[in-house]
N, C-alpha and C positions, 0 to 999 in steps of 0.2 A: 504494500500500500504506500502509497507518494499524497505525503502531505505537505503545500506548498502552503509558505505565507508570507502574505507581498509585505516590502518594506518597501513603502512609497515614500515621494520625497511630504513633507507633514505629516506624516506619519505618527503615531503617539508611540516614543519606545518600548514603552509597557507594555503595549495591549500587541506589538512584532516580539518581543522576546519571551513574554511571560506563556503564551500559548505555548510555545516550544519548549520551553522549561518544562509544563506538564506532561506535553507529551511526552519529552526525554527520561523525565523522572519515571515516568510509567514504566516503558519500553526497558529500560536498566533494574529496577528496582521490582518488578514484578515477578519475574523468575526465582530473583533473592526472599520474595515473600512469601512464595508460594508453593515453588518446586518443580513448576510446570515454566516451559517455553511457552510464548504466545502465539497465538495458530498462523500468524503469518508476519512476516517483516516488516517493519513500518520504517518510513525512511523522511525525515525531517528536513525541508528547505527552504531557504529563505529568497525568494523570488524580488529583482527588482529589474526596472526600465531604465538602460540607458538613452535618455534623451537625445542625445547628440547625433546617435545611432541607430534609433529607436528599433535596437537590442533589446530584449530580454536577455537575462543571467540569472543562475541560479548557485547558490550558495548553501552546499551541504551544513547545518546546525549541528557547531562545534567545528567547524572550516570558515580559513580566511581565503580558499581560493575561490573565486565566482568563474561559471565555465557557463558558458555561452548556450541557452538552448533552442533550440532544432523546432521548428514548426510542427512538425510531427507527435512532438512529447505531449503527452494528456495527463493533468494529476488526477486521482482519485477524489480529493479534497481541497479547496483554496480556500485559508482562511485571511478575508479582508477585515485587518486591524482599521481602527478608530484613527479621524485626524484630528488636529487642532479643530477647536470648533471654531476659531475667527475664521479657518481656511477652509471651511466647505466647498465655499463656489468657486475658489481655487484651485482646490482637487477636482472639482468634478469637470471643470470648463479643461483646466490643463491636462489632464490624464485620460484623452478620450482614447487615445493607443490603448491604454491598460483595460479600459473598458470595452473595447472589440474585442482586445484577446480574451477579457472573460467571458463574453459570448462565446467566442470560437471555443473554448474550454466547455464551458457547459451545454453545446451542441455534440460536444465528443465527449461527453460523460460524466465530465464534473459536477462534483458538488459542490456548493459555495456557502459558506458561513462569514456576516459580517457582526460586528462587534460593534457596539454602540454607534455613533454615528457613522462608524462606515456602511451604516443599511443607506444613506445615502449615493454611495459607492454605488451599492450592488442596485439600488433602484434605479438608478441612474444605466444601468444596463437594459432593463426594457423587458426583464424576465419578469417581474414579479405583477406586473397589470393585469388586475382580477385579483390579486391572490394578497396576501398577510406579509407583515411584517414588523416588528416592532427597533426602538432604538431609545436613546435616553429622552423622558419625557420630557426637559426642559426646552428640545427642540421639534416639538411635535406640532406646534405649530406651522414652523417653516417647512417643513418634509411634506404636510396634508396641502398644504398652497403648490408645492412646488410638484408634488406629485400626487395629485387626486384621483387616480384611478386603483391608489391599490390604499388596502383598506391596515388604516395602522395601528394598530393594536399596543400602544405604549403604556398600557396597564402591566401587562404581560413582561417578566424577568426574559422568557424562551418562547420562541415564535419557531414552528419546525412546519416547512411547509412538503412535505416529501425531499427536495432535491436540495431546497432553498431553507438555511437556517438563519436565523439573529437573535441574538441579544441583544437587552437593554443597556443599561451601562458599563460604561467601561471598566472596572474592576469587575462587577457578575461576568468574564469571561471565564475565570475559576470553575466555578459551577459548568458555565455552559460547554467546555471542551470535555468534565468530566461527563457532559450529557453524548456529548460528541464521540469520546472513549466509549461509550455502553451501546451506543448506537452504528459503529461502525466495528467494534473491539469484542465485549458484549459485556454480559451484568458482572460478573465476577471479575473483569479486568477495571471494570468503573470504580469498583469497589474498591478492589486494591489502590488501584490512585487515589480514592476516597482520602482512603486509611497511610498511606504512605504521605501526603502532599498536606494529611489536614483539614481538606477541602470539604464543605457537607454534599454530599449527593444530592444530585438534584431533587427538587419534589415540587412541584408546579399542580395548582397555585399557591403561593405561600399563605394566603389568608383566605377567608371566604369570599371579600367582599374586595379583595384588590384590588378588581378592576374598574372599581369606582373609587379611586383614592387621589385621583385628582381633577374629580370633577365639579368639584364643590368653591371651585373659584373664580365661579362665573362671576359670584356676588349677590346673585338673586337670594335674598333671605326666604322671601315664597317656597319659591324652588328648592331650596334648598329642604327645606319642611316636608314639600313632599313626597323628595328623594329617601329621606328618615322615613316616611312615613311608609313607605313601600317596603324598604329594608326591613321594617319590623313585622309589616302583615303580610308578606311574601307565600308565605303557608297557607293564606286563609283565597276566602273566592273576591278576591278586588272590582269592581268595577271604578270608569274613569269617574261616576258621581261621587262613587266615595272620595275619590283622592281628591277632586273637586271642593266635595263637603268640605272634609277635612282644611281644606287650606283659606276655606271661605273665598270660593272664586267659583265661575263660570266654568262648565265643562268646554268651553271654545278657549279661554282666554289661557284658560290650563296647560292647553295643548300649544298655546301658541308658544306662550313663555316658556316653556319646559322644554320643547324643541330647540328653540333659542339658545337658552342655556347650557342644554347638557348633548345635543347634536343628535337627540332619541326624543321616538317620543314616547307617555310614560308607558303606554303597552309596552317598547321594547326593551325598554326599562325594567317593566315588570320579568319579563321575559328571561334578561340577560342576571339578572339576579336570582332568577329559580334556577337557571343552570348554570352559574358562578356556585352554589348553593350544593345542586347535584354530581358538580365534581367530585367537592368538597368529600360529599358522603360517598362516592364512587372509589374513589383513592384510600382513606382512610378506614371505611369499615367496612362488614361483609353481608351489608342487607340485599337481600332481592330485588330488583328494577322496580318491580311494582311498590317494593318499600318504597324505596327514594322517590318515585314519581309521586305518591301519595304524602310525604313530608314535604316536599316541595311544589304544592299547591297544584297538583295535577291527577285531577281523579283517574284522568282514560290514559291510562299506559301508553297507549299506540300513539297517541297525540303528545304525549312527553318524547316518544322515542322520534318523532319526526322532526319537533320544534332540538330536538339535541343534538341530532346529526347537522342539521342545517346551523349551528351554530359552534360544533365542534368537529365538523367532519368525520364523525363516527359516530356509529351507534352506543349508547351506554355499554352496552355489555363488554363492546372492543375496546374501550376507551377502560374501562375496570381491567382487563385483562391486562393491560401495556402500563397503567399507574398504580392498579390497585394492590401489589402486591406488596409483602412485607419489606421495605428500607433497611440493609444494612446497617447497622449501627458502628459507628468510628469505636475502635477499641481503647 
């Protein structure tokens, strides 16, 4: 396996060396932990653009020689590190060479994972239109302006779209290459890195309600009431009179303001918090679908299992099968 990871010129050092650090730590120290080899080779490089030449080179990790590479070479994985945030539209305007070749890469099989704002980077390639993404929410604004066709998800630590992964901030790359290890590697090598590097295992979502934790700054006090207000009768049969009632307003004016404010309206609102809700219980415990779909305000099963997929792309059950299981504990 060829794992490449671009050092671009803004590049944030941290988020180019630290990912290889974990890989390498793994890759060395896993055998010493365990007693087993790793089922296949993994080979660590540091990819950058000669401008002058517009060269690529690539730089075996833990090598100072950079060796020129061949049109033909395809990685398995490129992970696109984080820039300066002043230099967004700098990297993206000046580094359109790096960004065809990540087309040309992910047309021949690559996978790409960017790391806090470099989901800029990788959007900025033209793959992810239609599809998920997230990065640090401080710049969630510019990313929806500047690319409104793909749907941003900066609630979200880990955004895993099949081919196409990101994380959110730049230090949560820790976590996210440990998610990257179990997902290319598999569970017992995650773990070992876990447990060797420190690092907790992934486990998404961190909270029930995450992915409303910055939406409450719109300013609307109203709104905001009836954002609580939902949060807490989420279980129960809501209609929009009641949240209406409750905030002492108009079932129109409700809808107007609340859309405004929080980019939903409160149906998907209601929505998005029954299955932020039925993660929650999908990963963590071991009730039956129809438990969950009935704690989380949904009498008819079939109707939980449709509105879940369309919101997680999977059904509950596959979604429990791939999170739900027991978390290795760091020793």
């Amino acid at each position: 396996m060829r794992i490449a990871i671009l050092n671009y010129e803004d590049a944030v050092p941290t988020c180019v060396t630290g990912p290889a650090d974990i890989w390498r730590g793994m890759i060395r120290m896993y055998p010493l932990l365990t007693g087993n080899k790793l089922k296949q080779e993994i080979r660590v490089e540091f990819v950058s653009l000669n401008h002058s030449t517009q060269h690529f080179y690539t730089t075996p990790a833990g090598s100072t020689q950079p060796v020129k590479l061949s049109t033909e070479e395809v990685f398995d994985l490129i992970i696109i590190p984080a820039m300066y945030f002043e230099r967004i539209e700098a990297v993206i305007t000046g580094e359109q060479t790096l960004i065809r070749w990540l087309q040309q890469q992910y047309t021949q099989g690559a996978e790409l994972a960017s790391i806090c704002v470099g989901a800029f980077l990788l959007a900025a390639t033209g793959l992810l239109e239609g599809k998920k993404i997230t990065t640090n929410w401080l710049f969630a604004k510019p990313f929806r302006e500047r690319f409104p066709n793909i749907e941003l998800q900066d609630d979200k630590v880990i955004v895993d779209q099949g081919r196409l992964y990101s994380c959110g901030g730049a230090f949560s790359f820790t976590s996210f290459m440990i998610y990257l290890i179990e997902k290319f590697c598999g569970h017992e090598e995650a773990t070992a890195a876990s447990k060797i590097l420190m690092i907790n295992v992934h486990d998404l979502p961190q909270r029930t309600f995450s992915i409303f934790k910055f939406q409450y700054e719109h300013g609307d006090e109203v709104i905001t009431r009836a954002q609580k207000y939902i949060e807490d009768k989420f279980q129960d049969t809501l209609t929009l009179e009641d949240i209406a009632s409750h905030c002492s307003m108009s079932v129109r004016n409700l809808c107007r303001r609340f859309e405004s404010a929080t980019a939903n309206t409160p149906f998907e609102y209601l929505q998005r918090v029954r299955i932020e809700a039925a993660k929650e219980m999908l990963e963590r415990k071991q009730e039956g679908i129809e438990q969950v779909s009935l704690h989380c305000g949904y009498d008819d099963v079939n109707y939980f299992r449709k509105v879940f997929k369309r919101h997680v792309a999977m059904t509950p059950r596959a979604y429990q099968e791939k999170y739900g299981r027991k978390r290795a504990h760091i020793a």
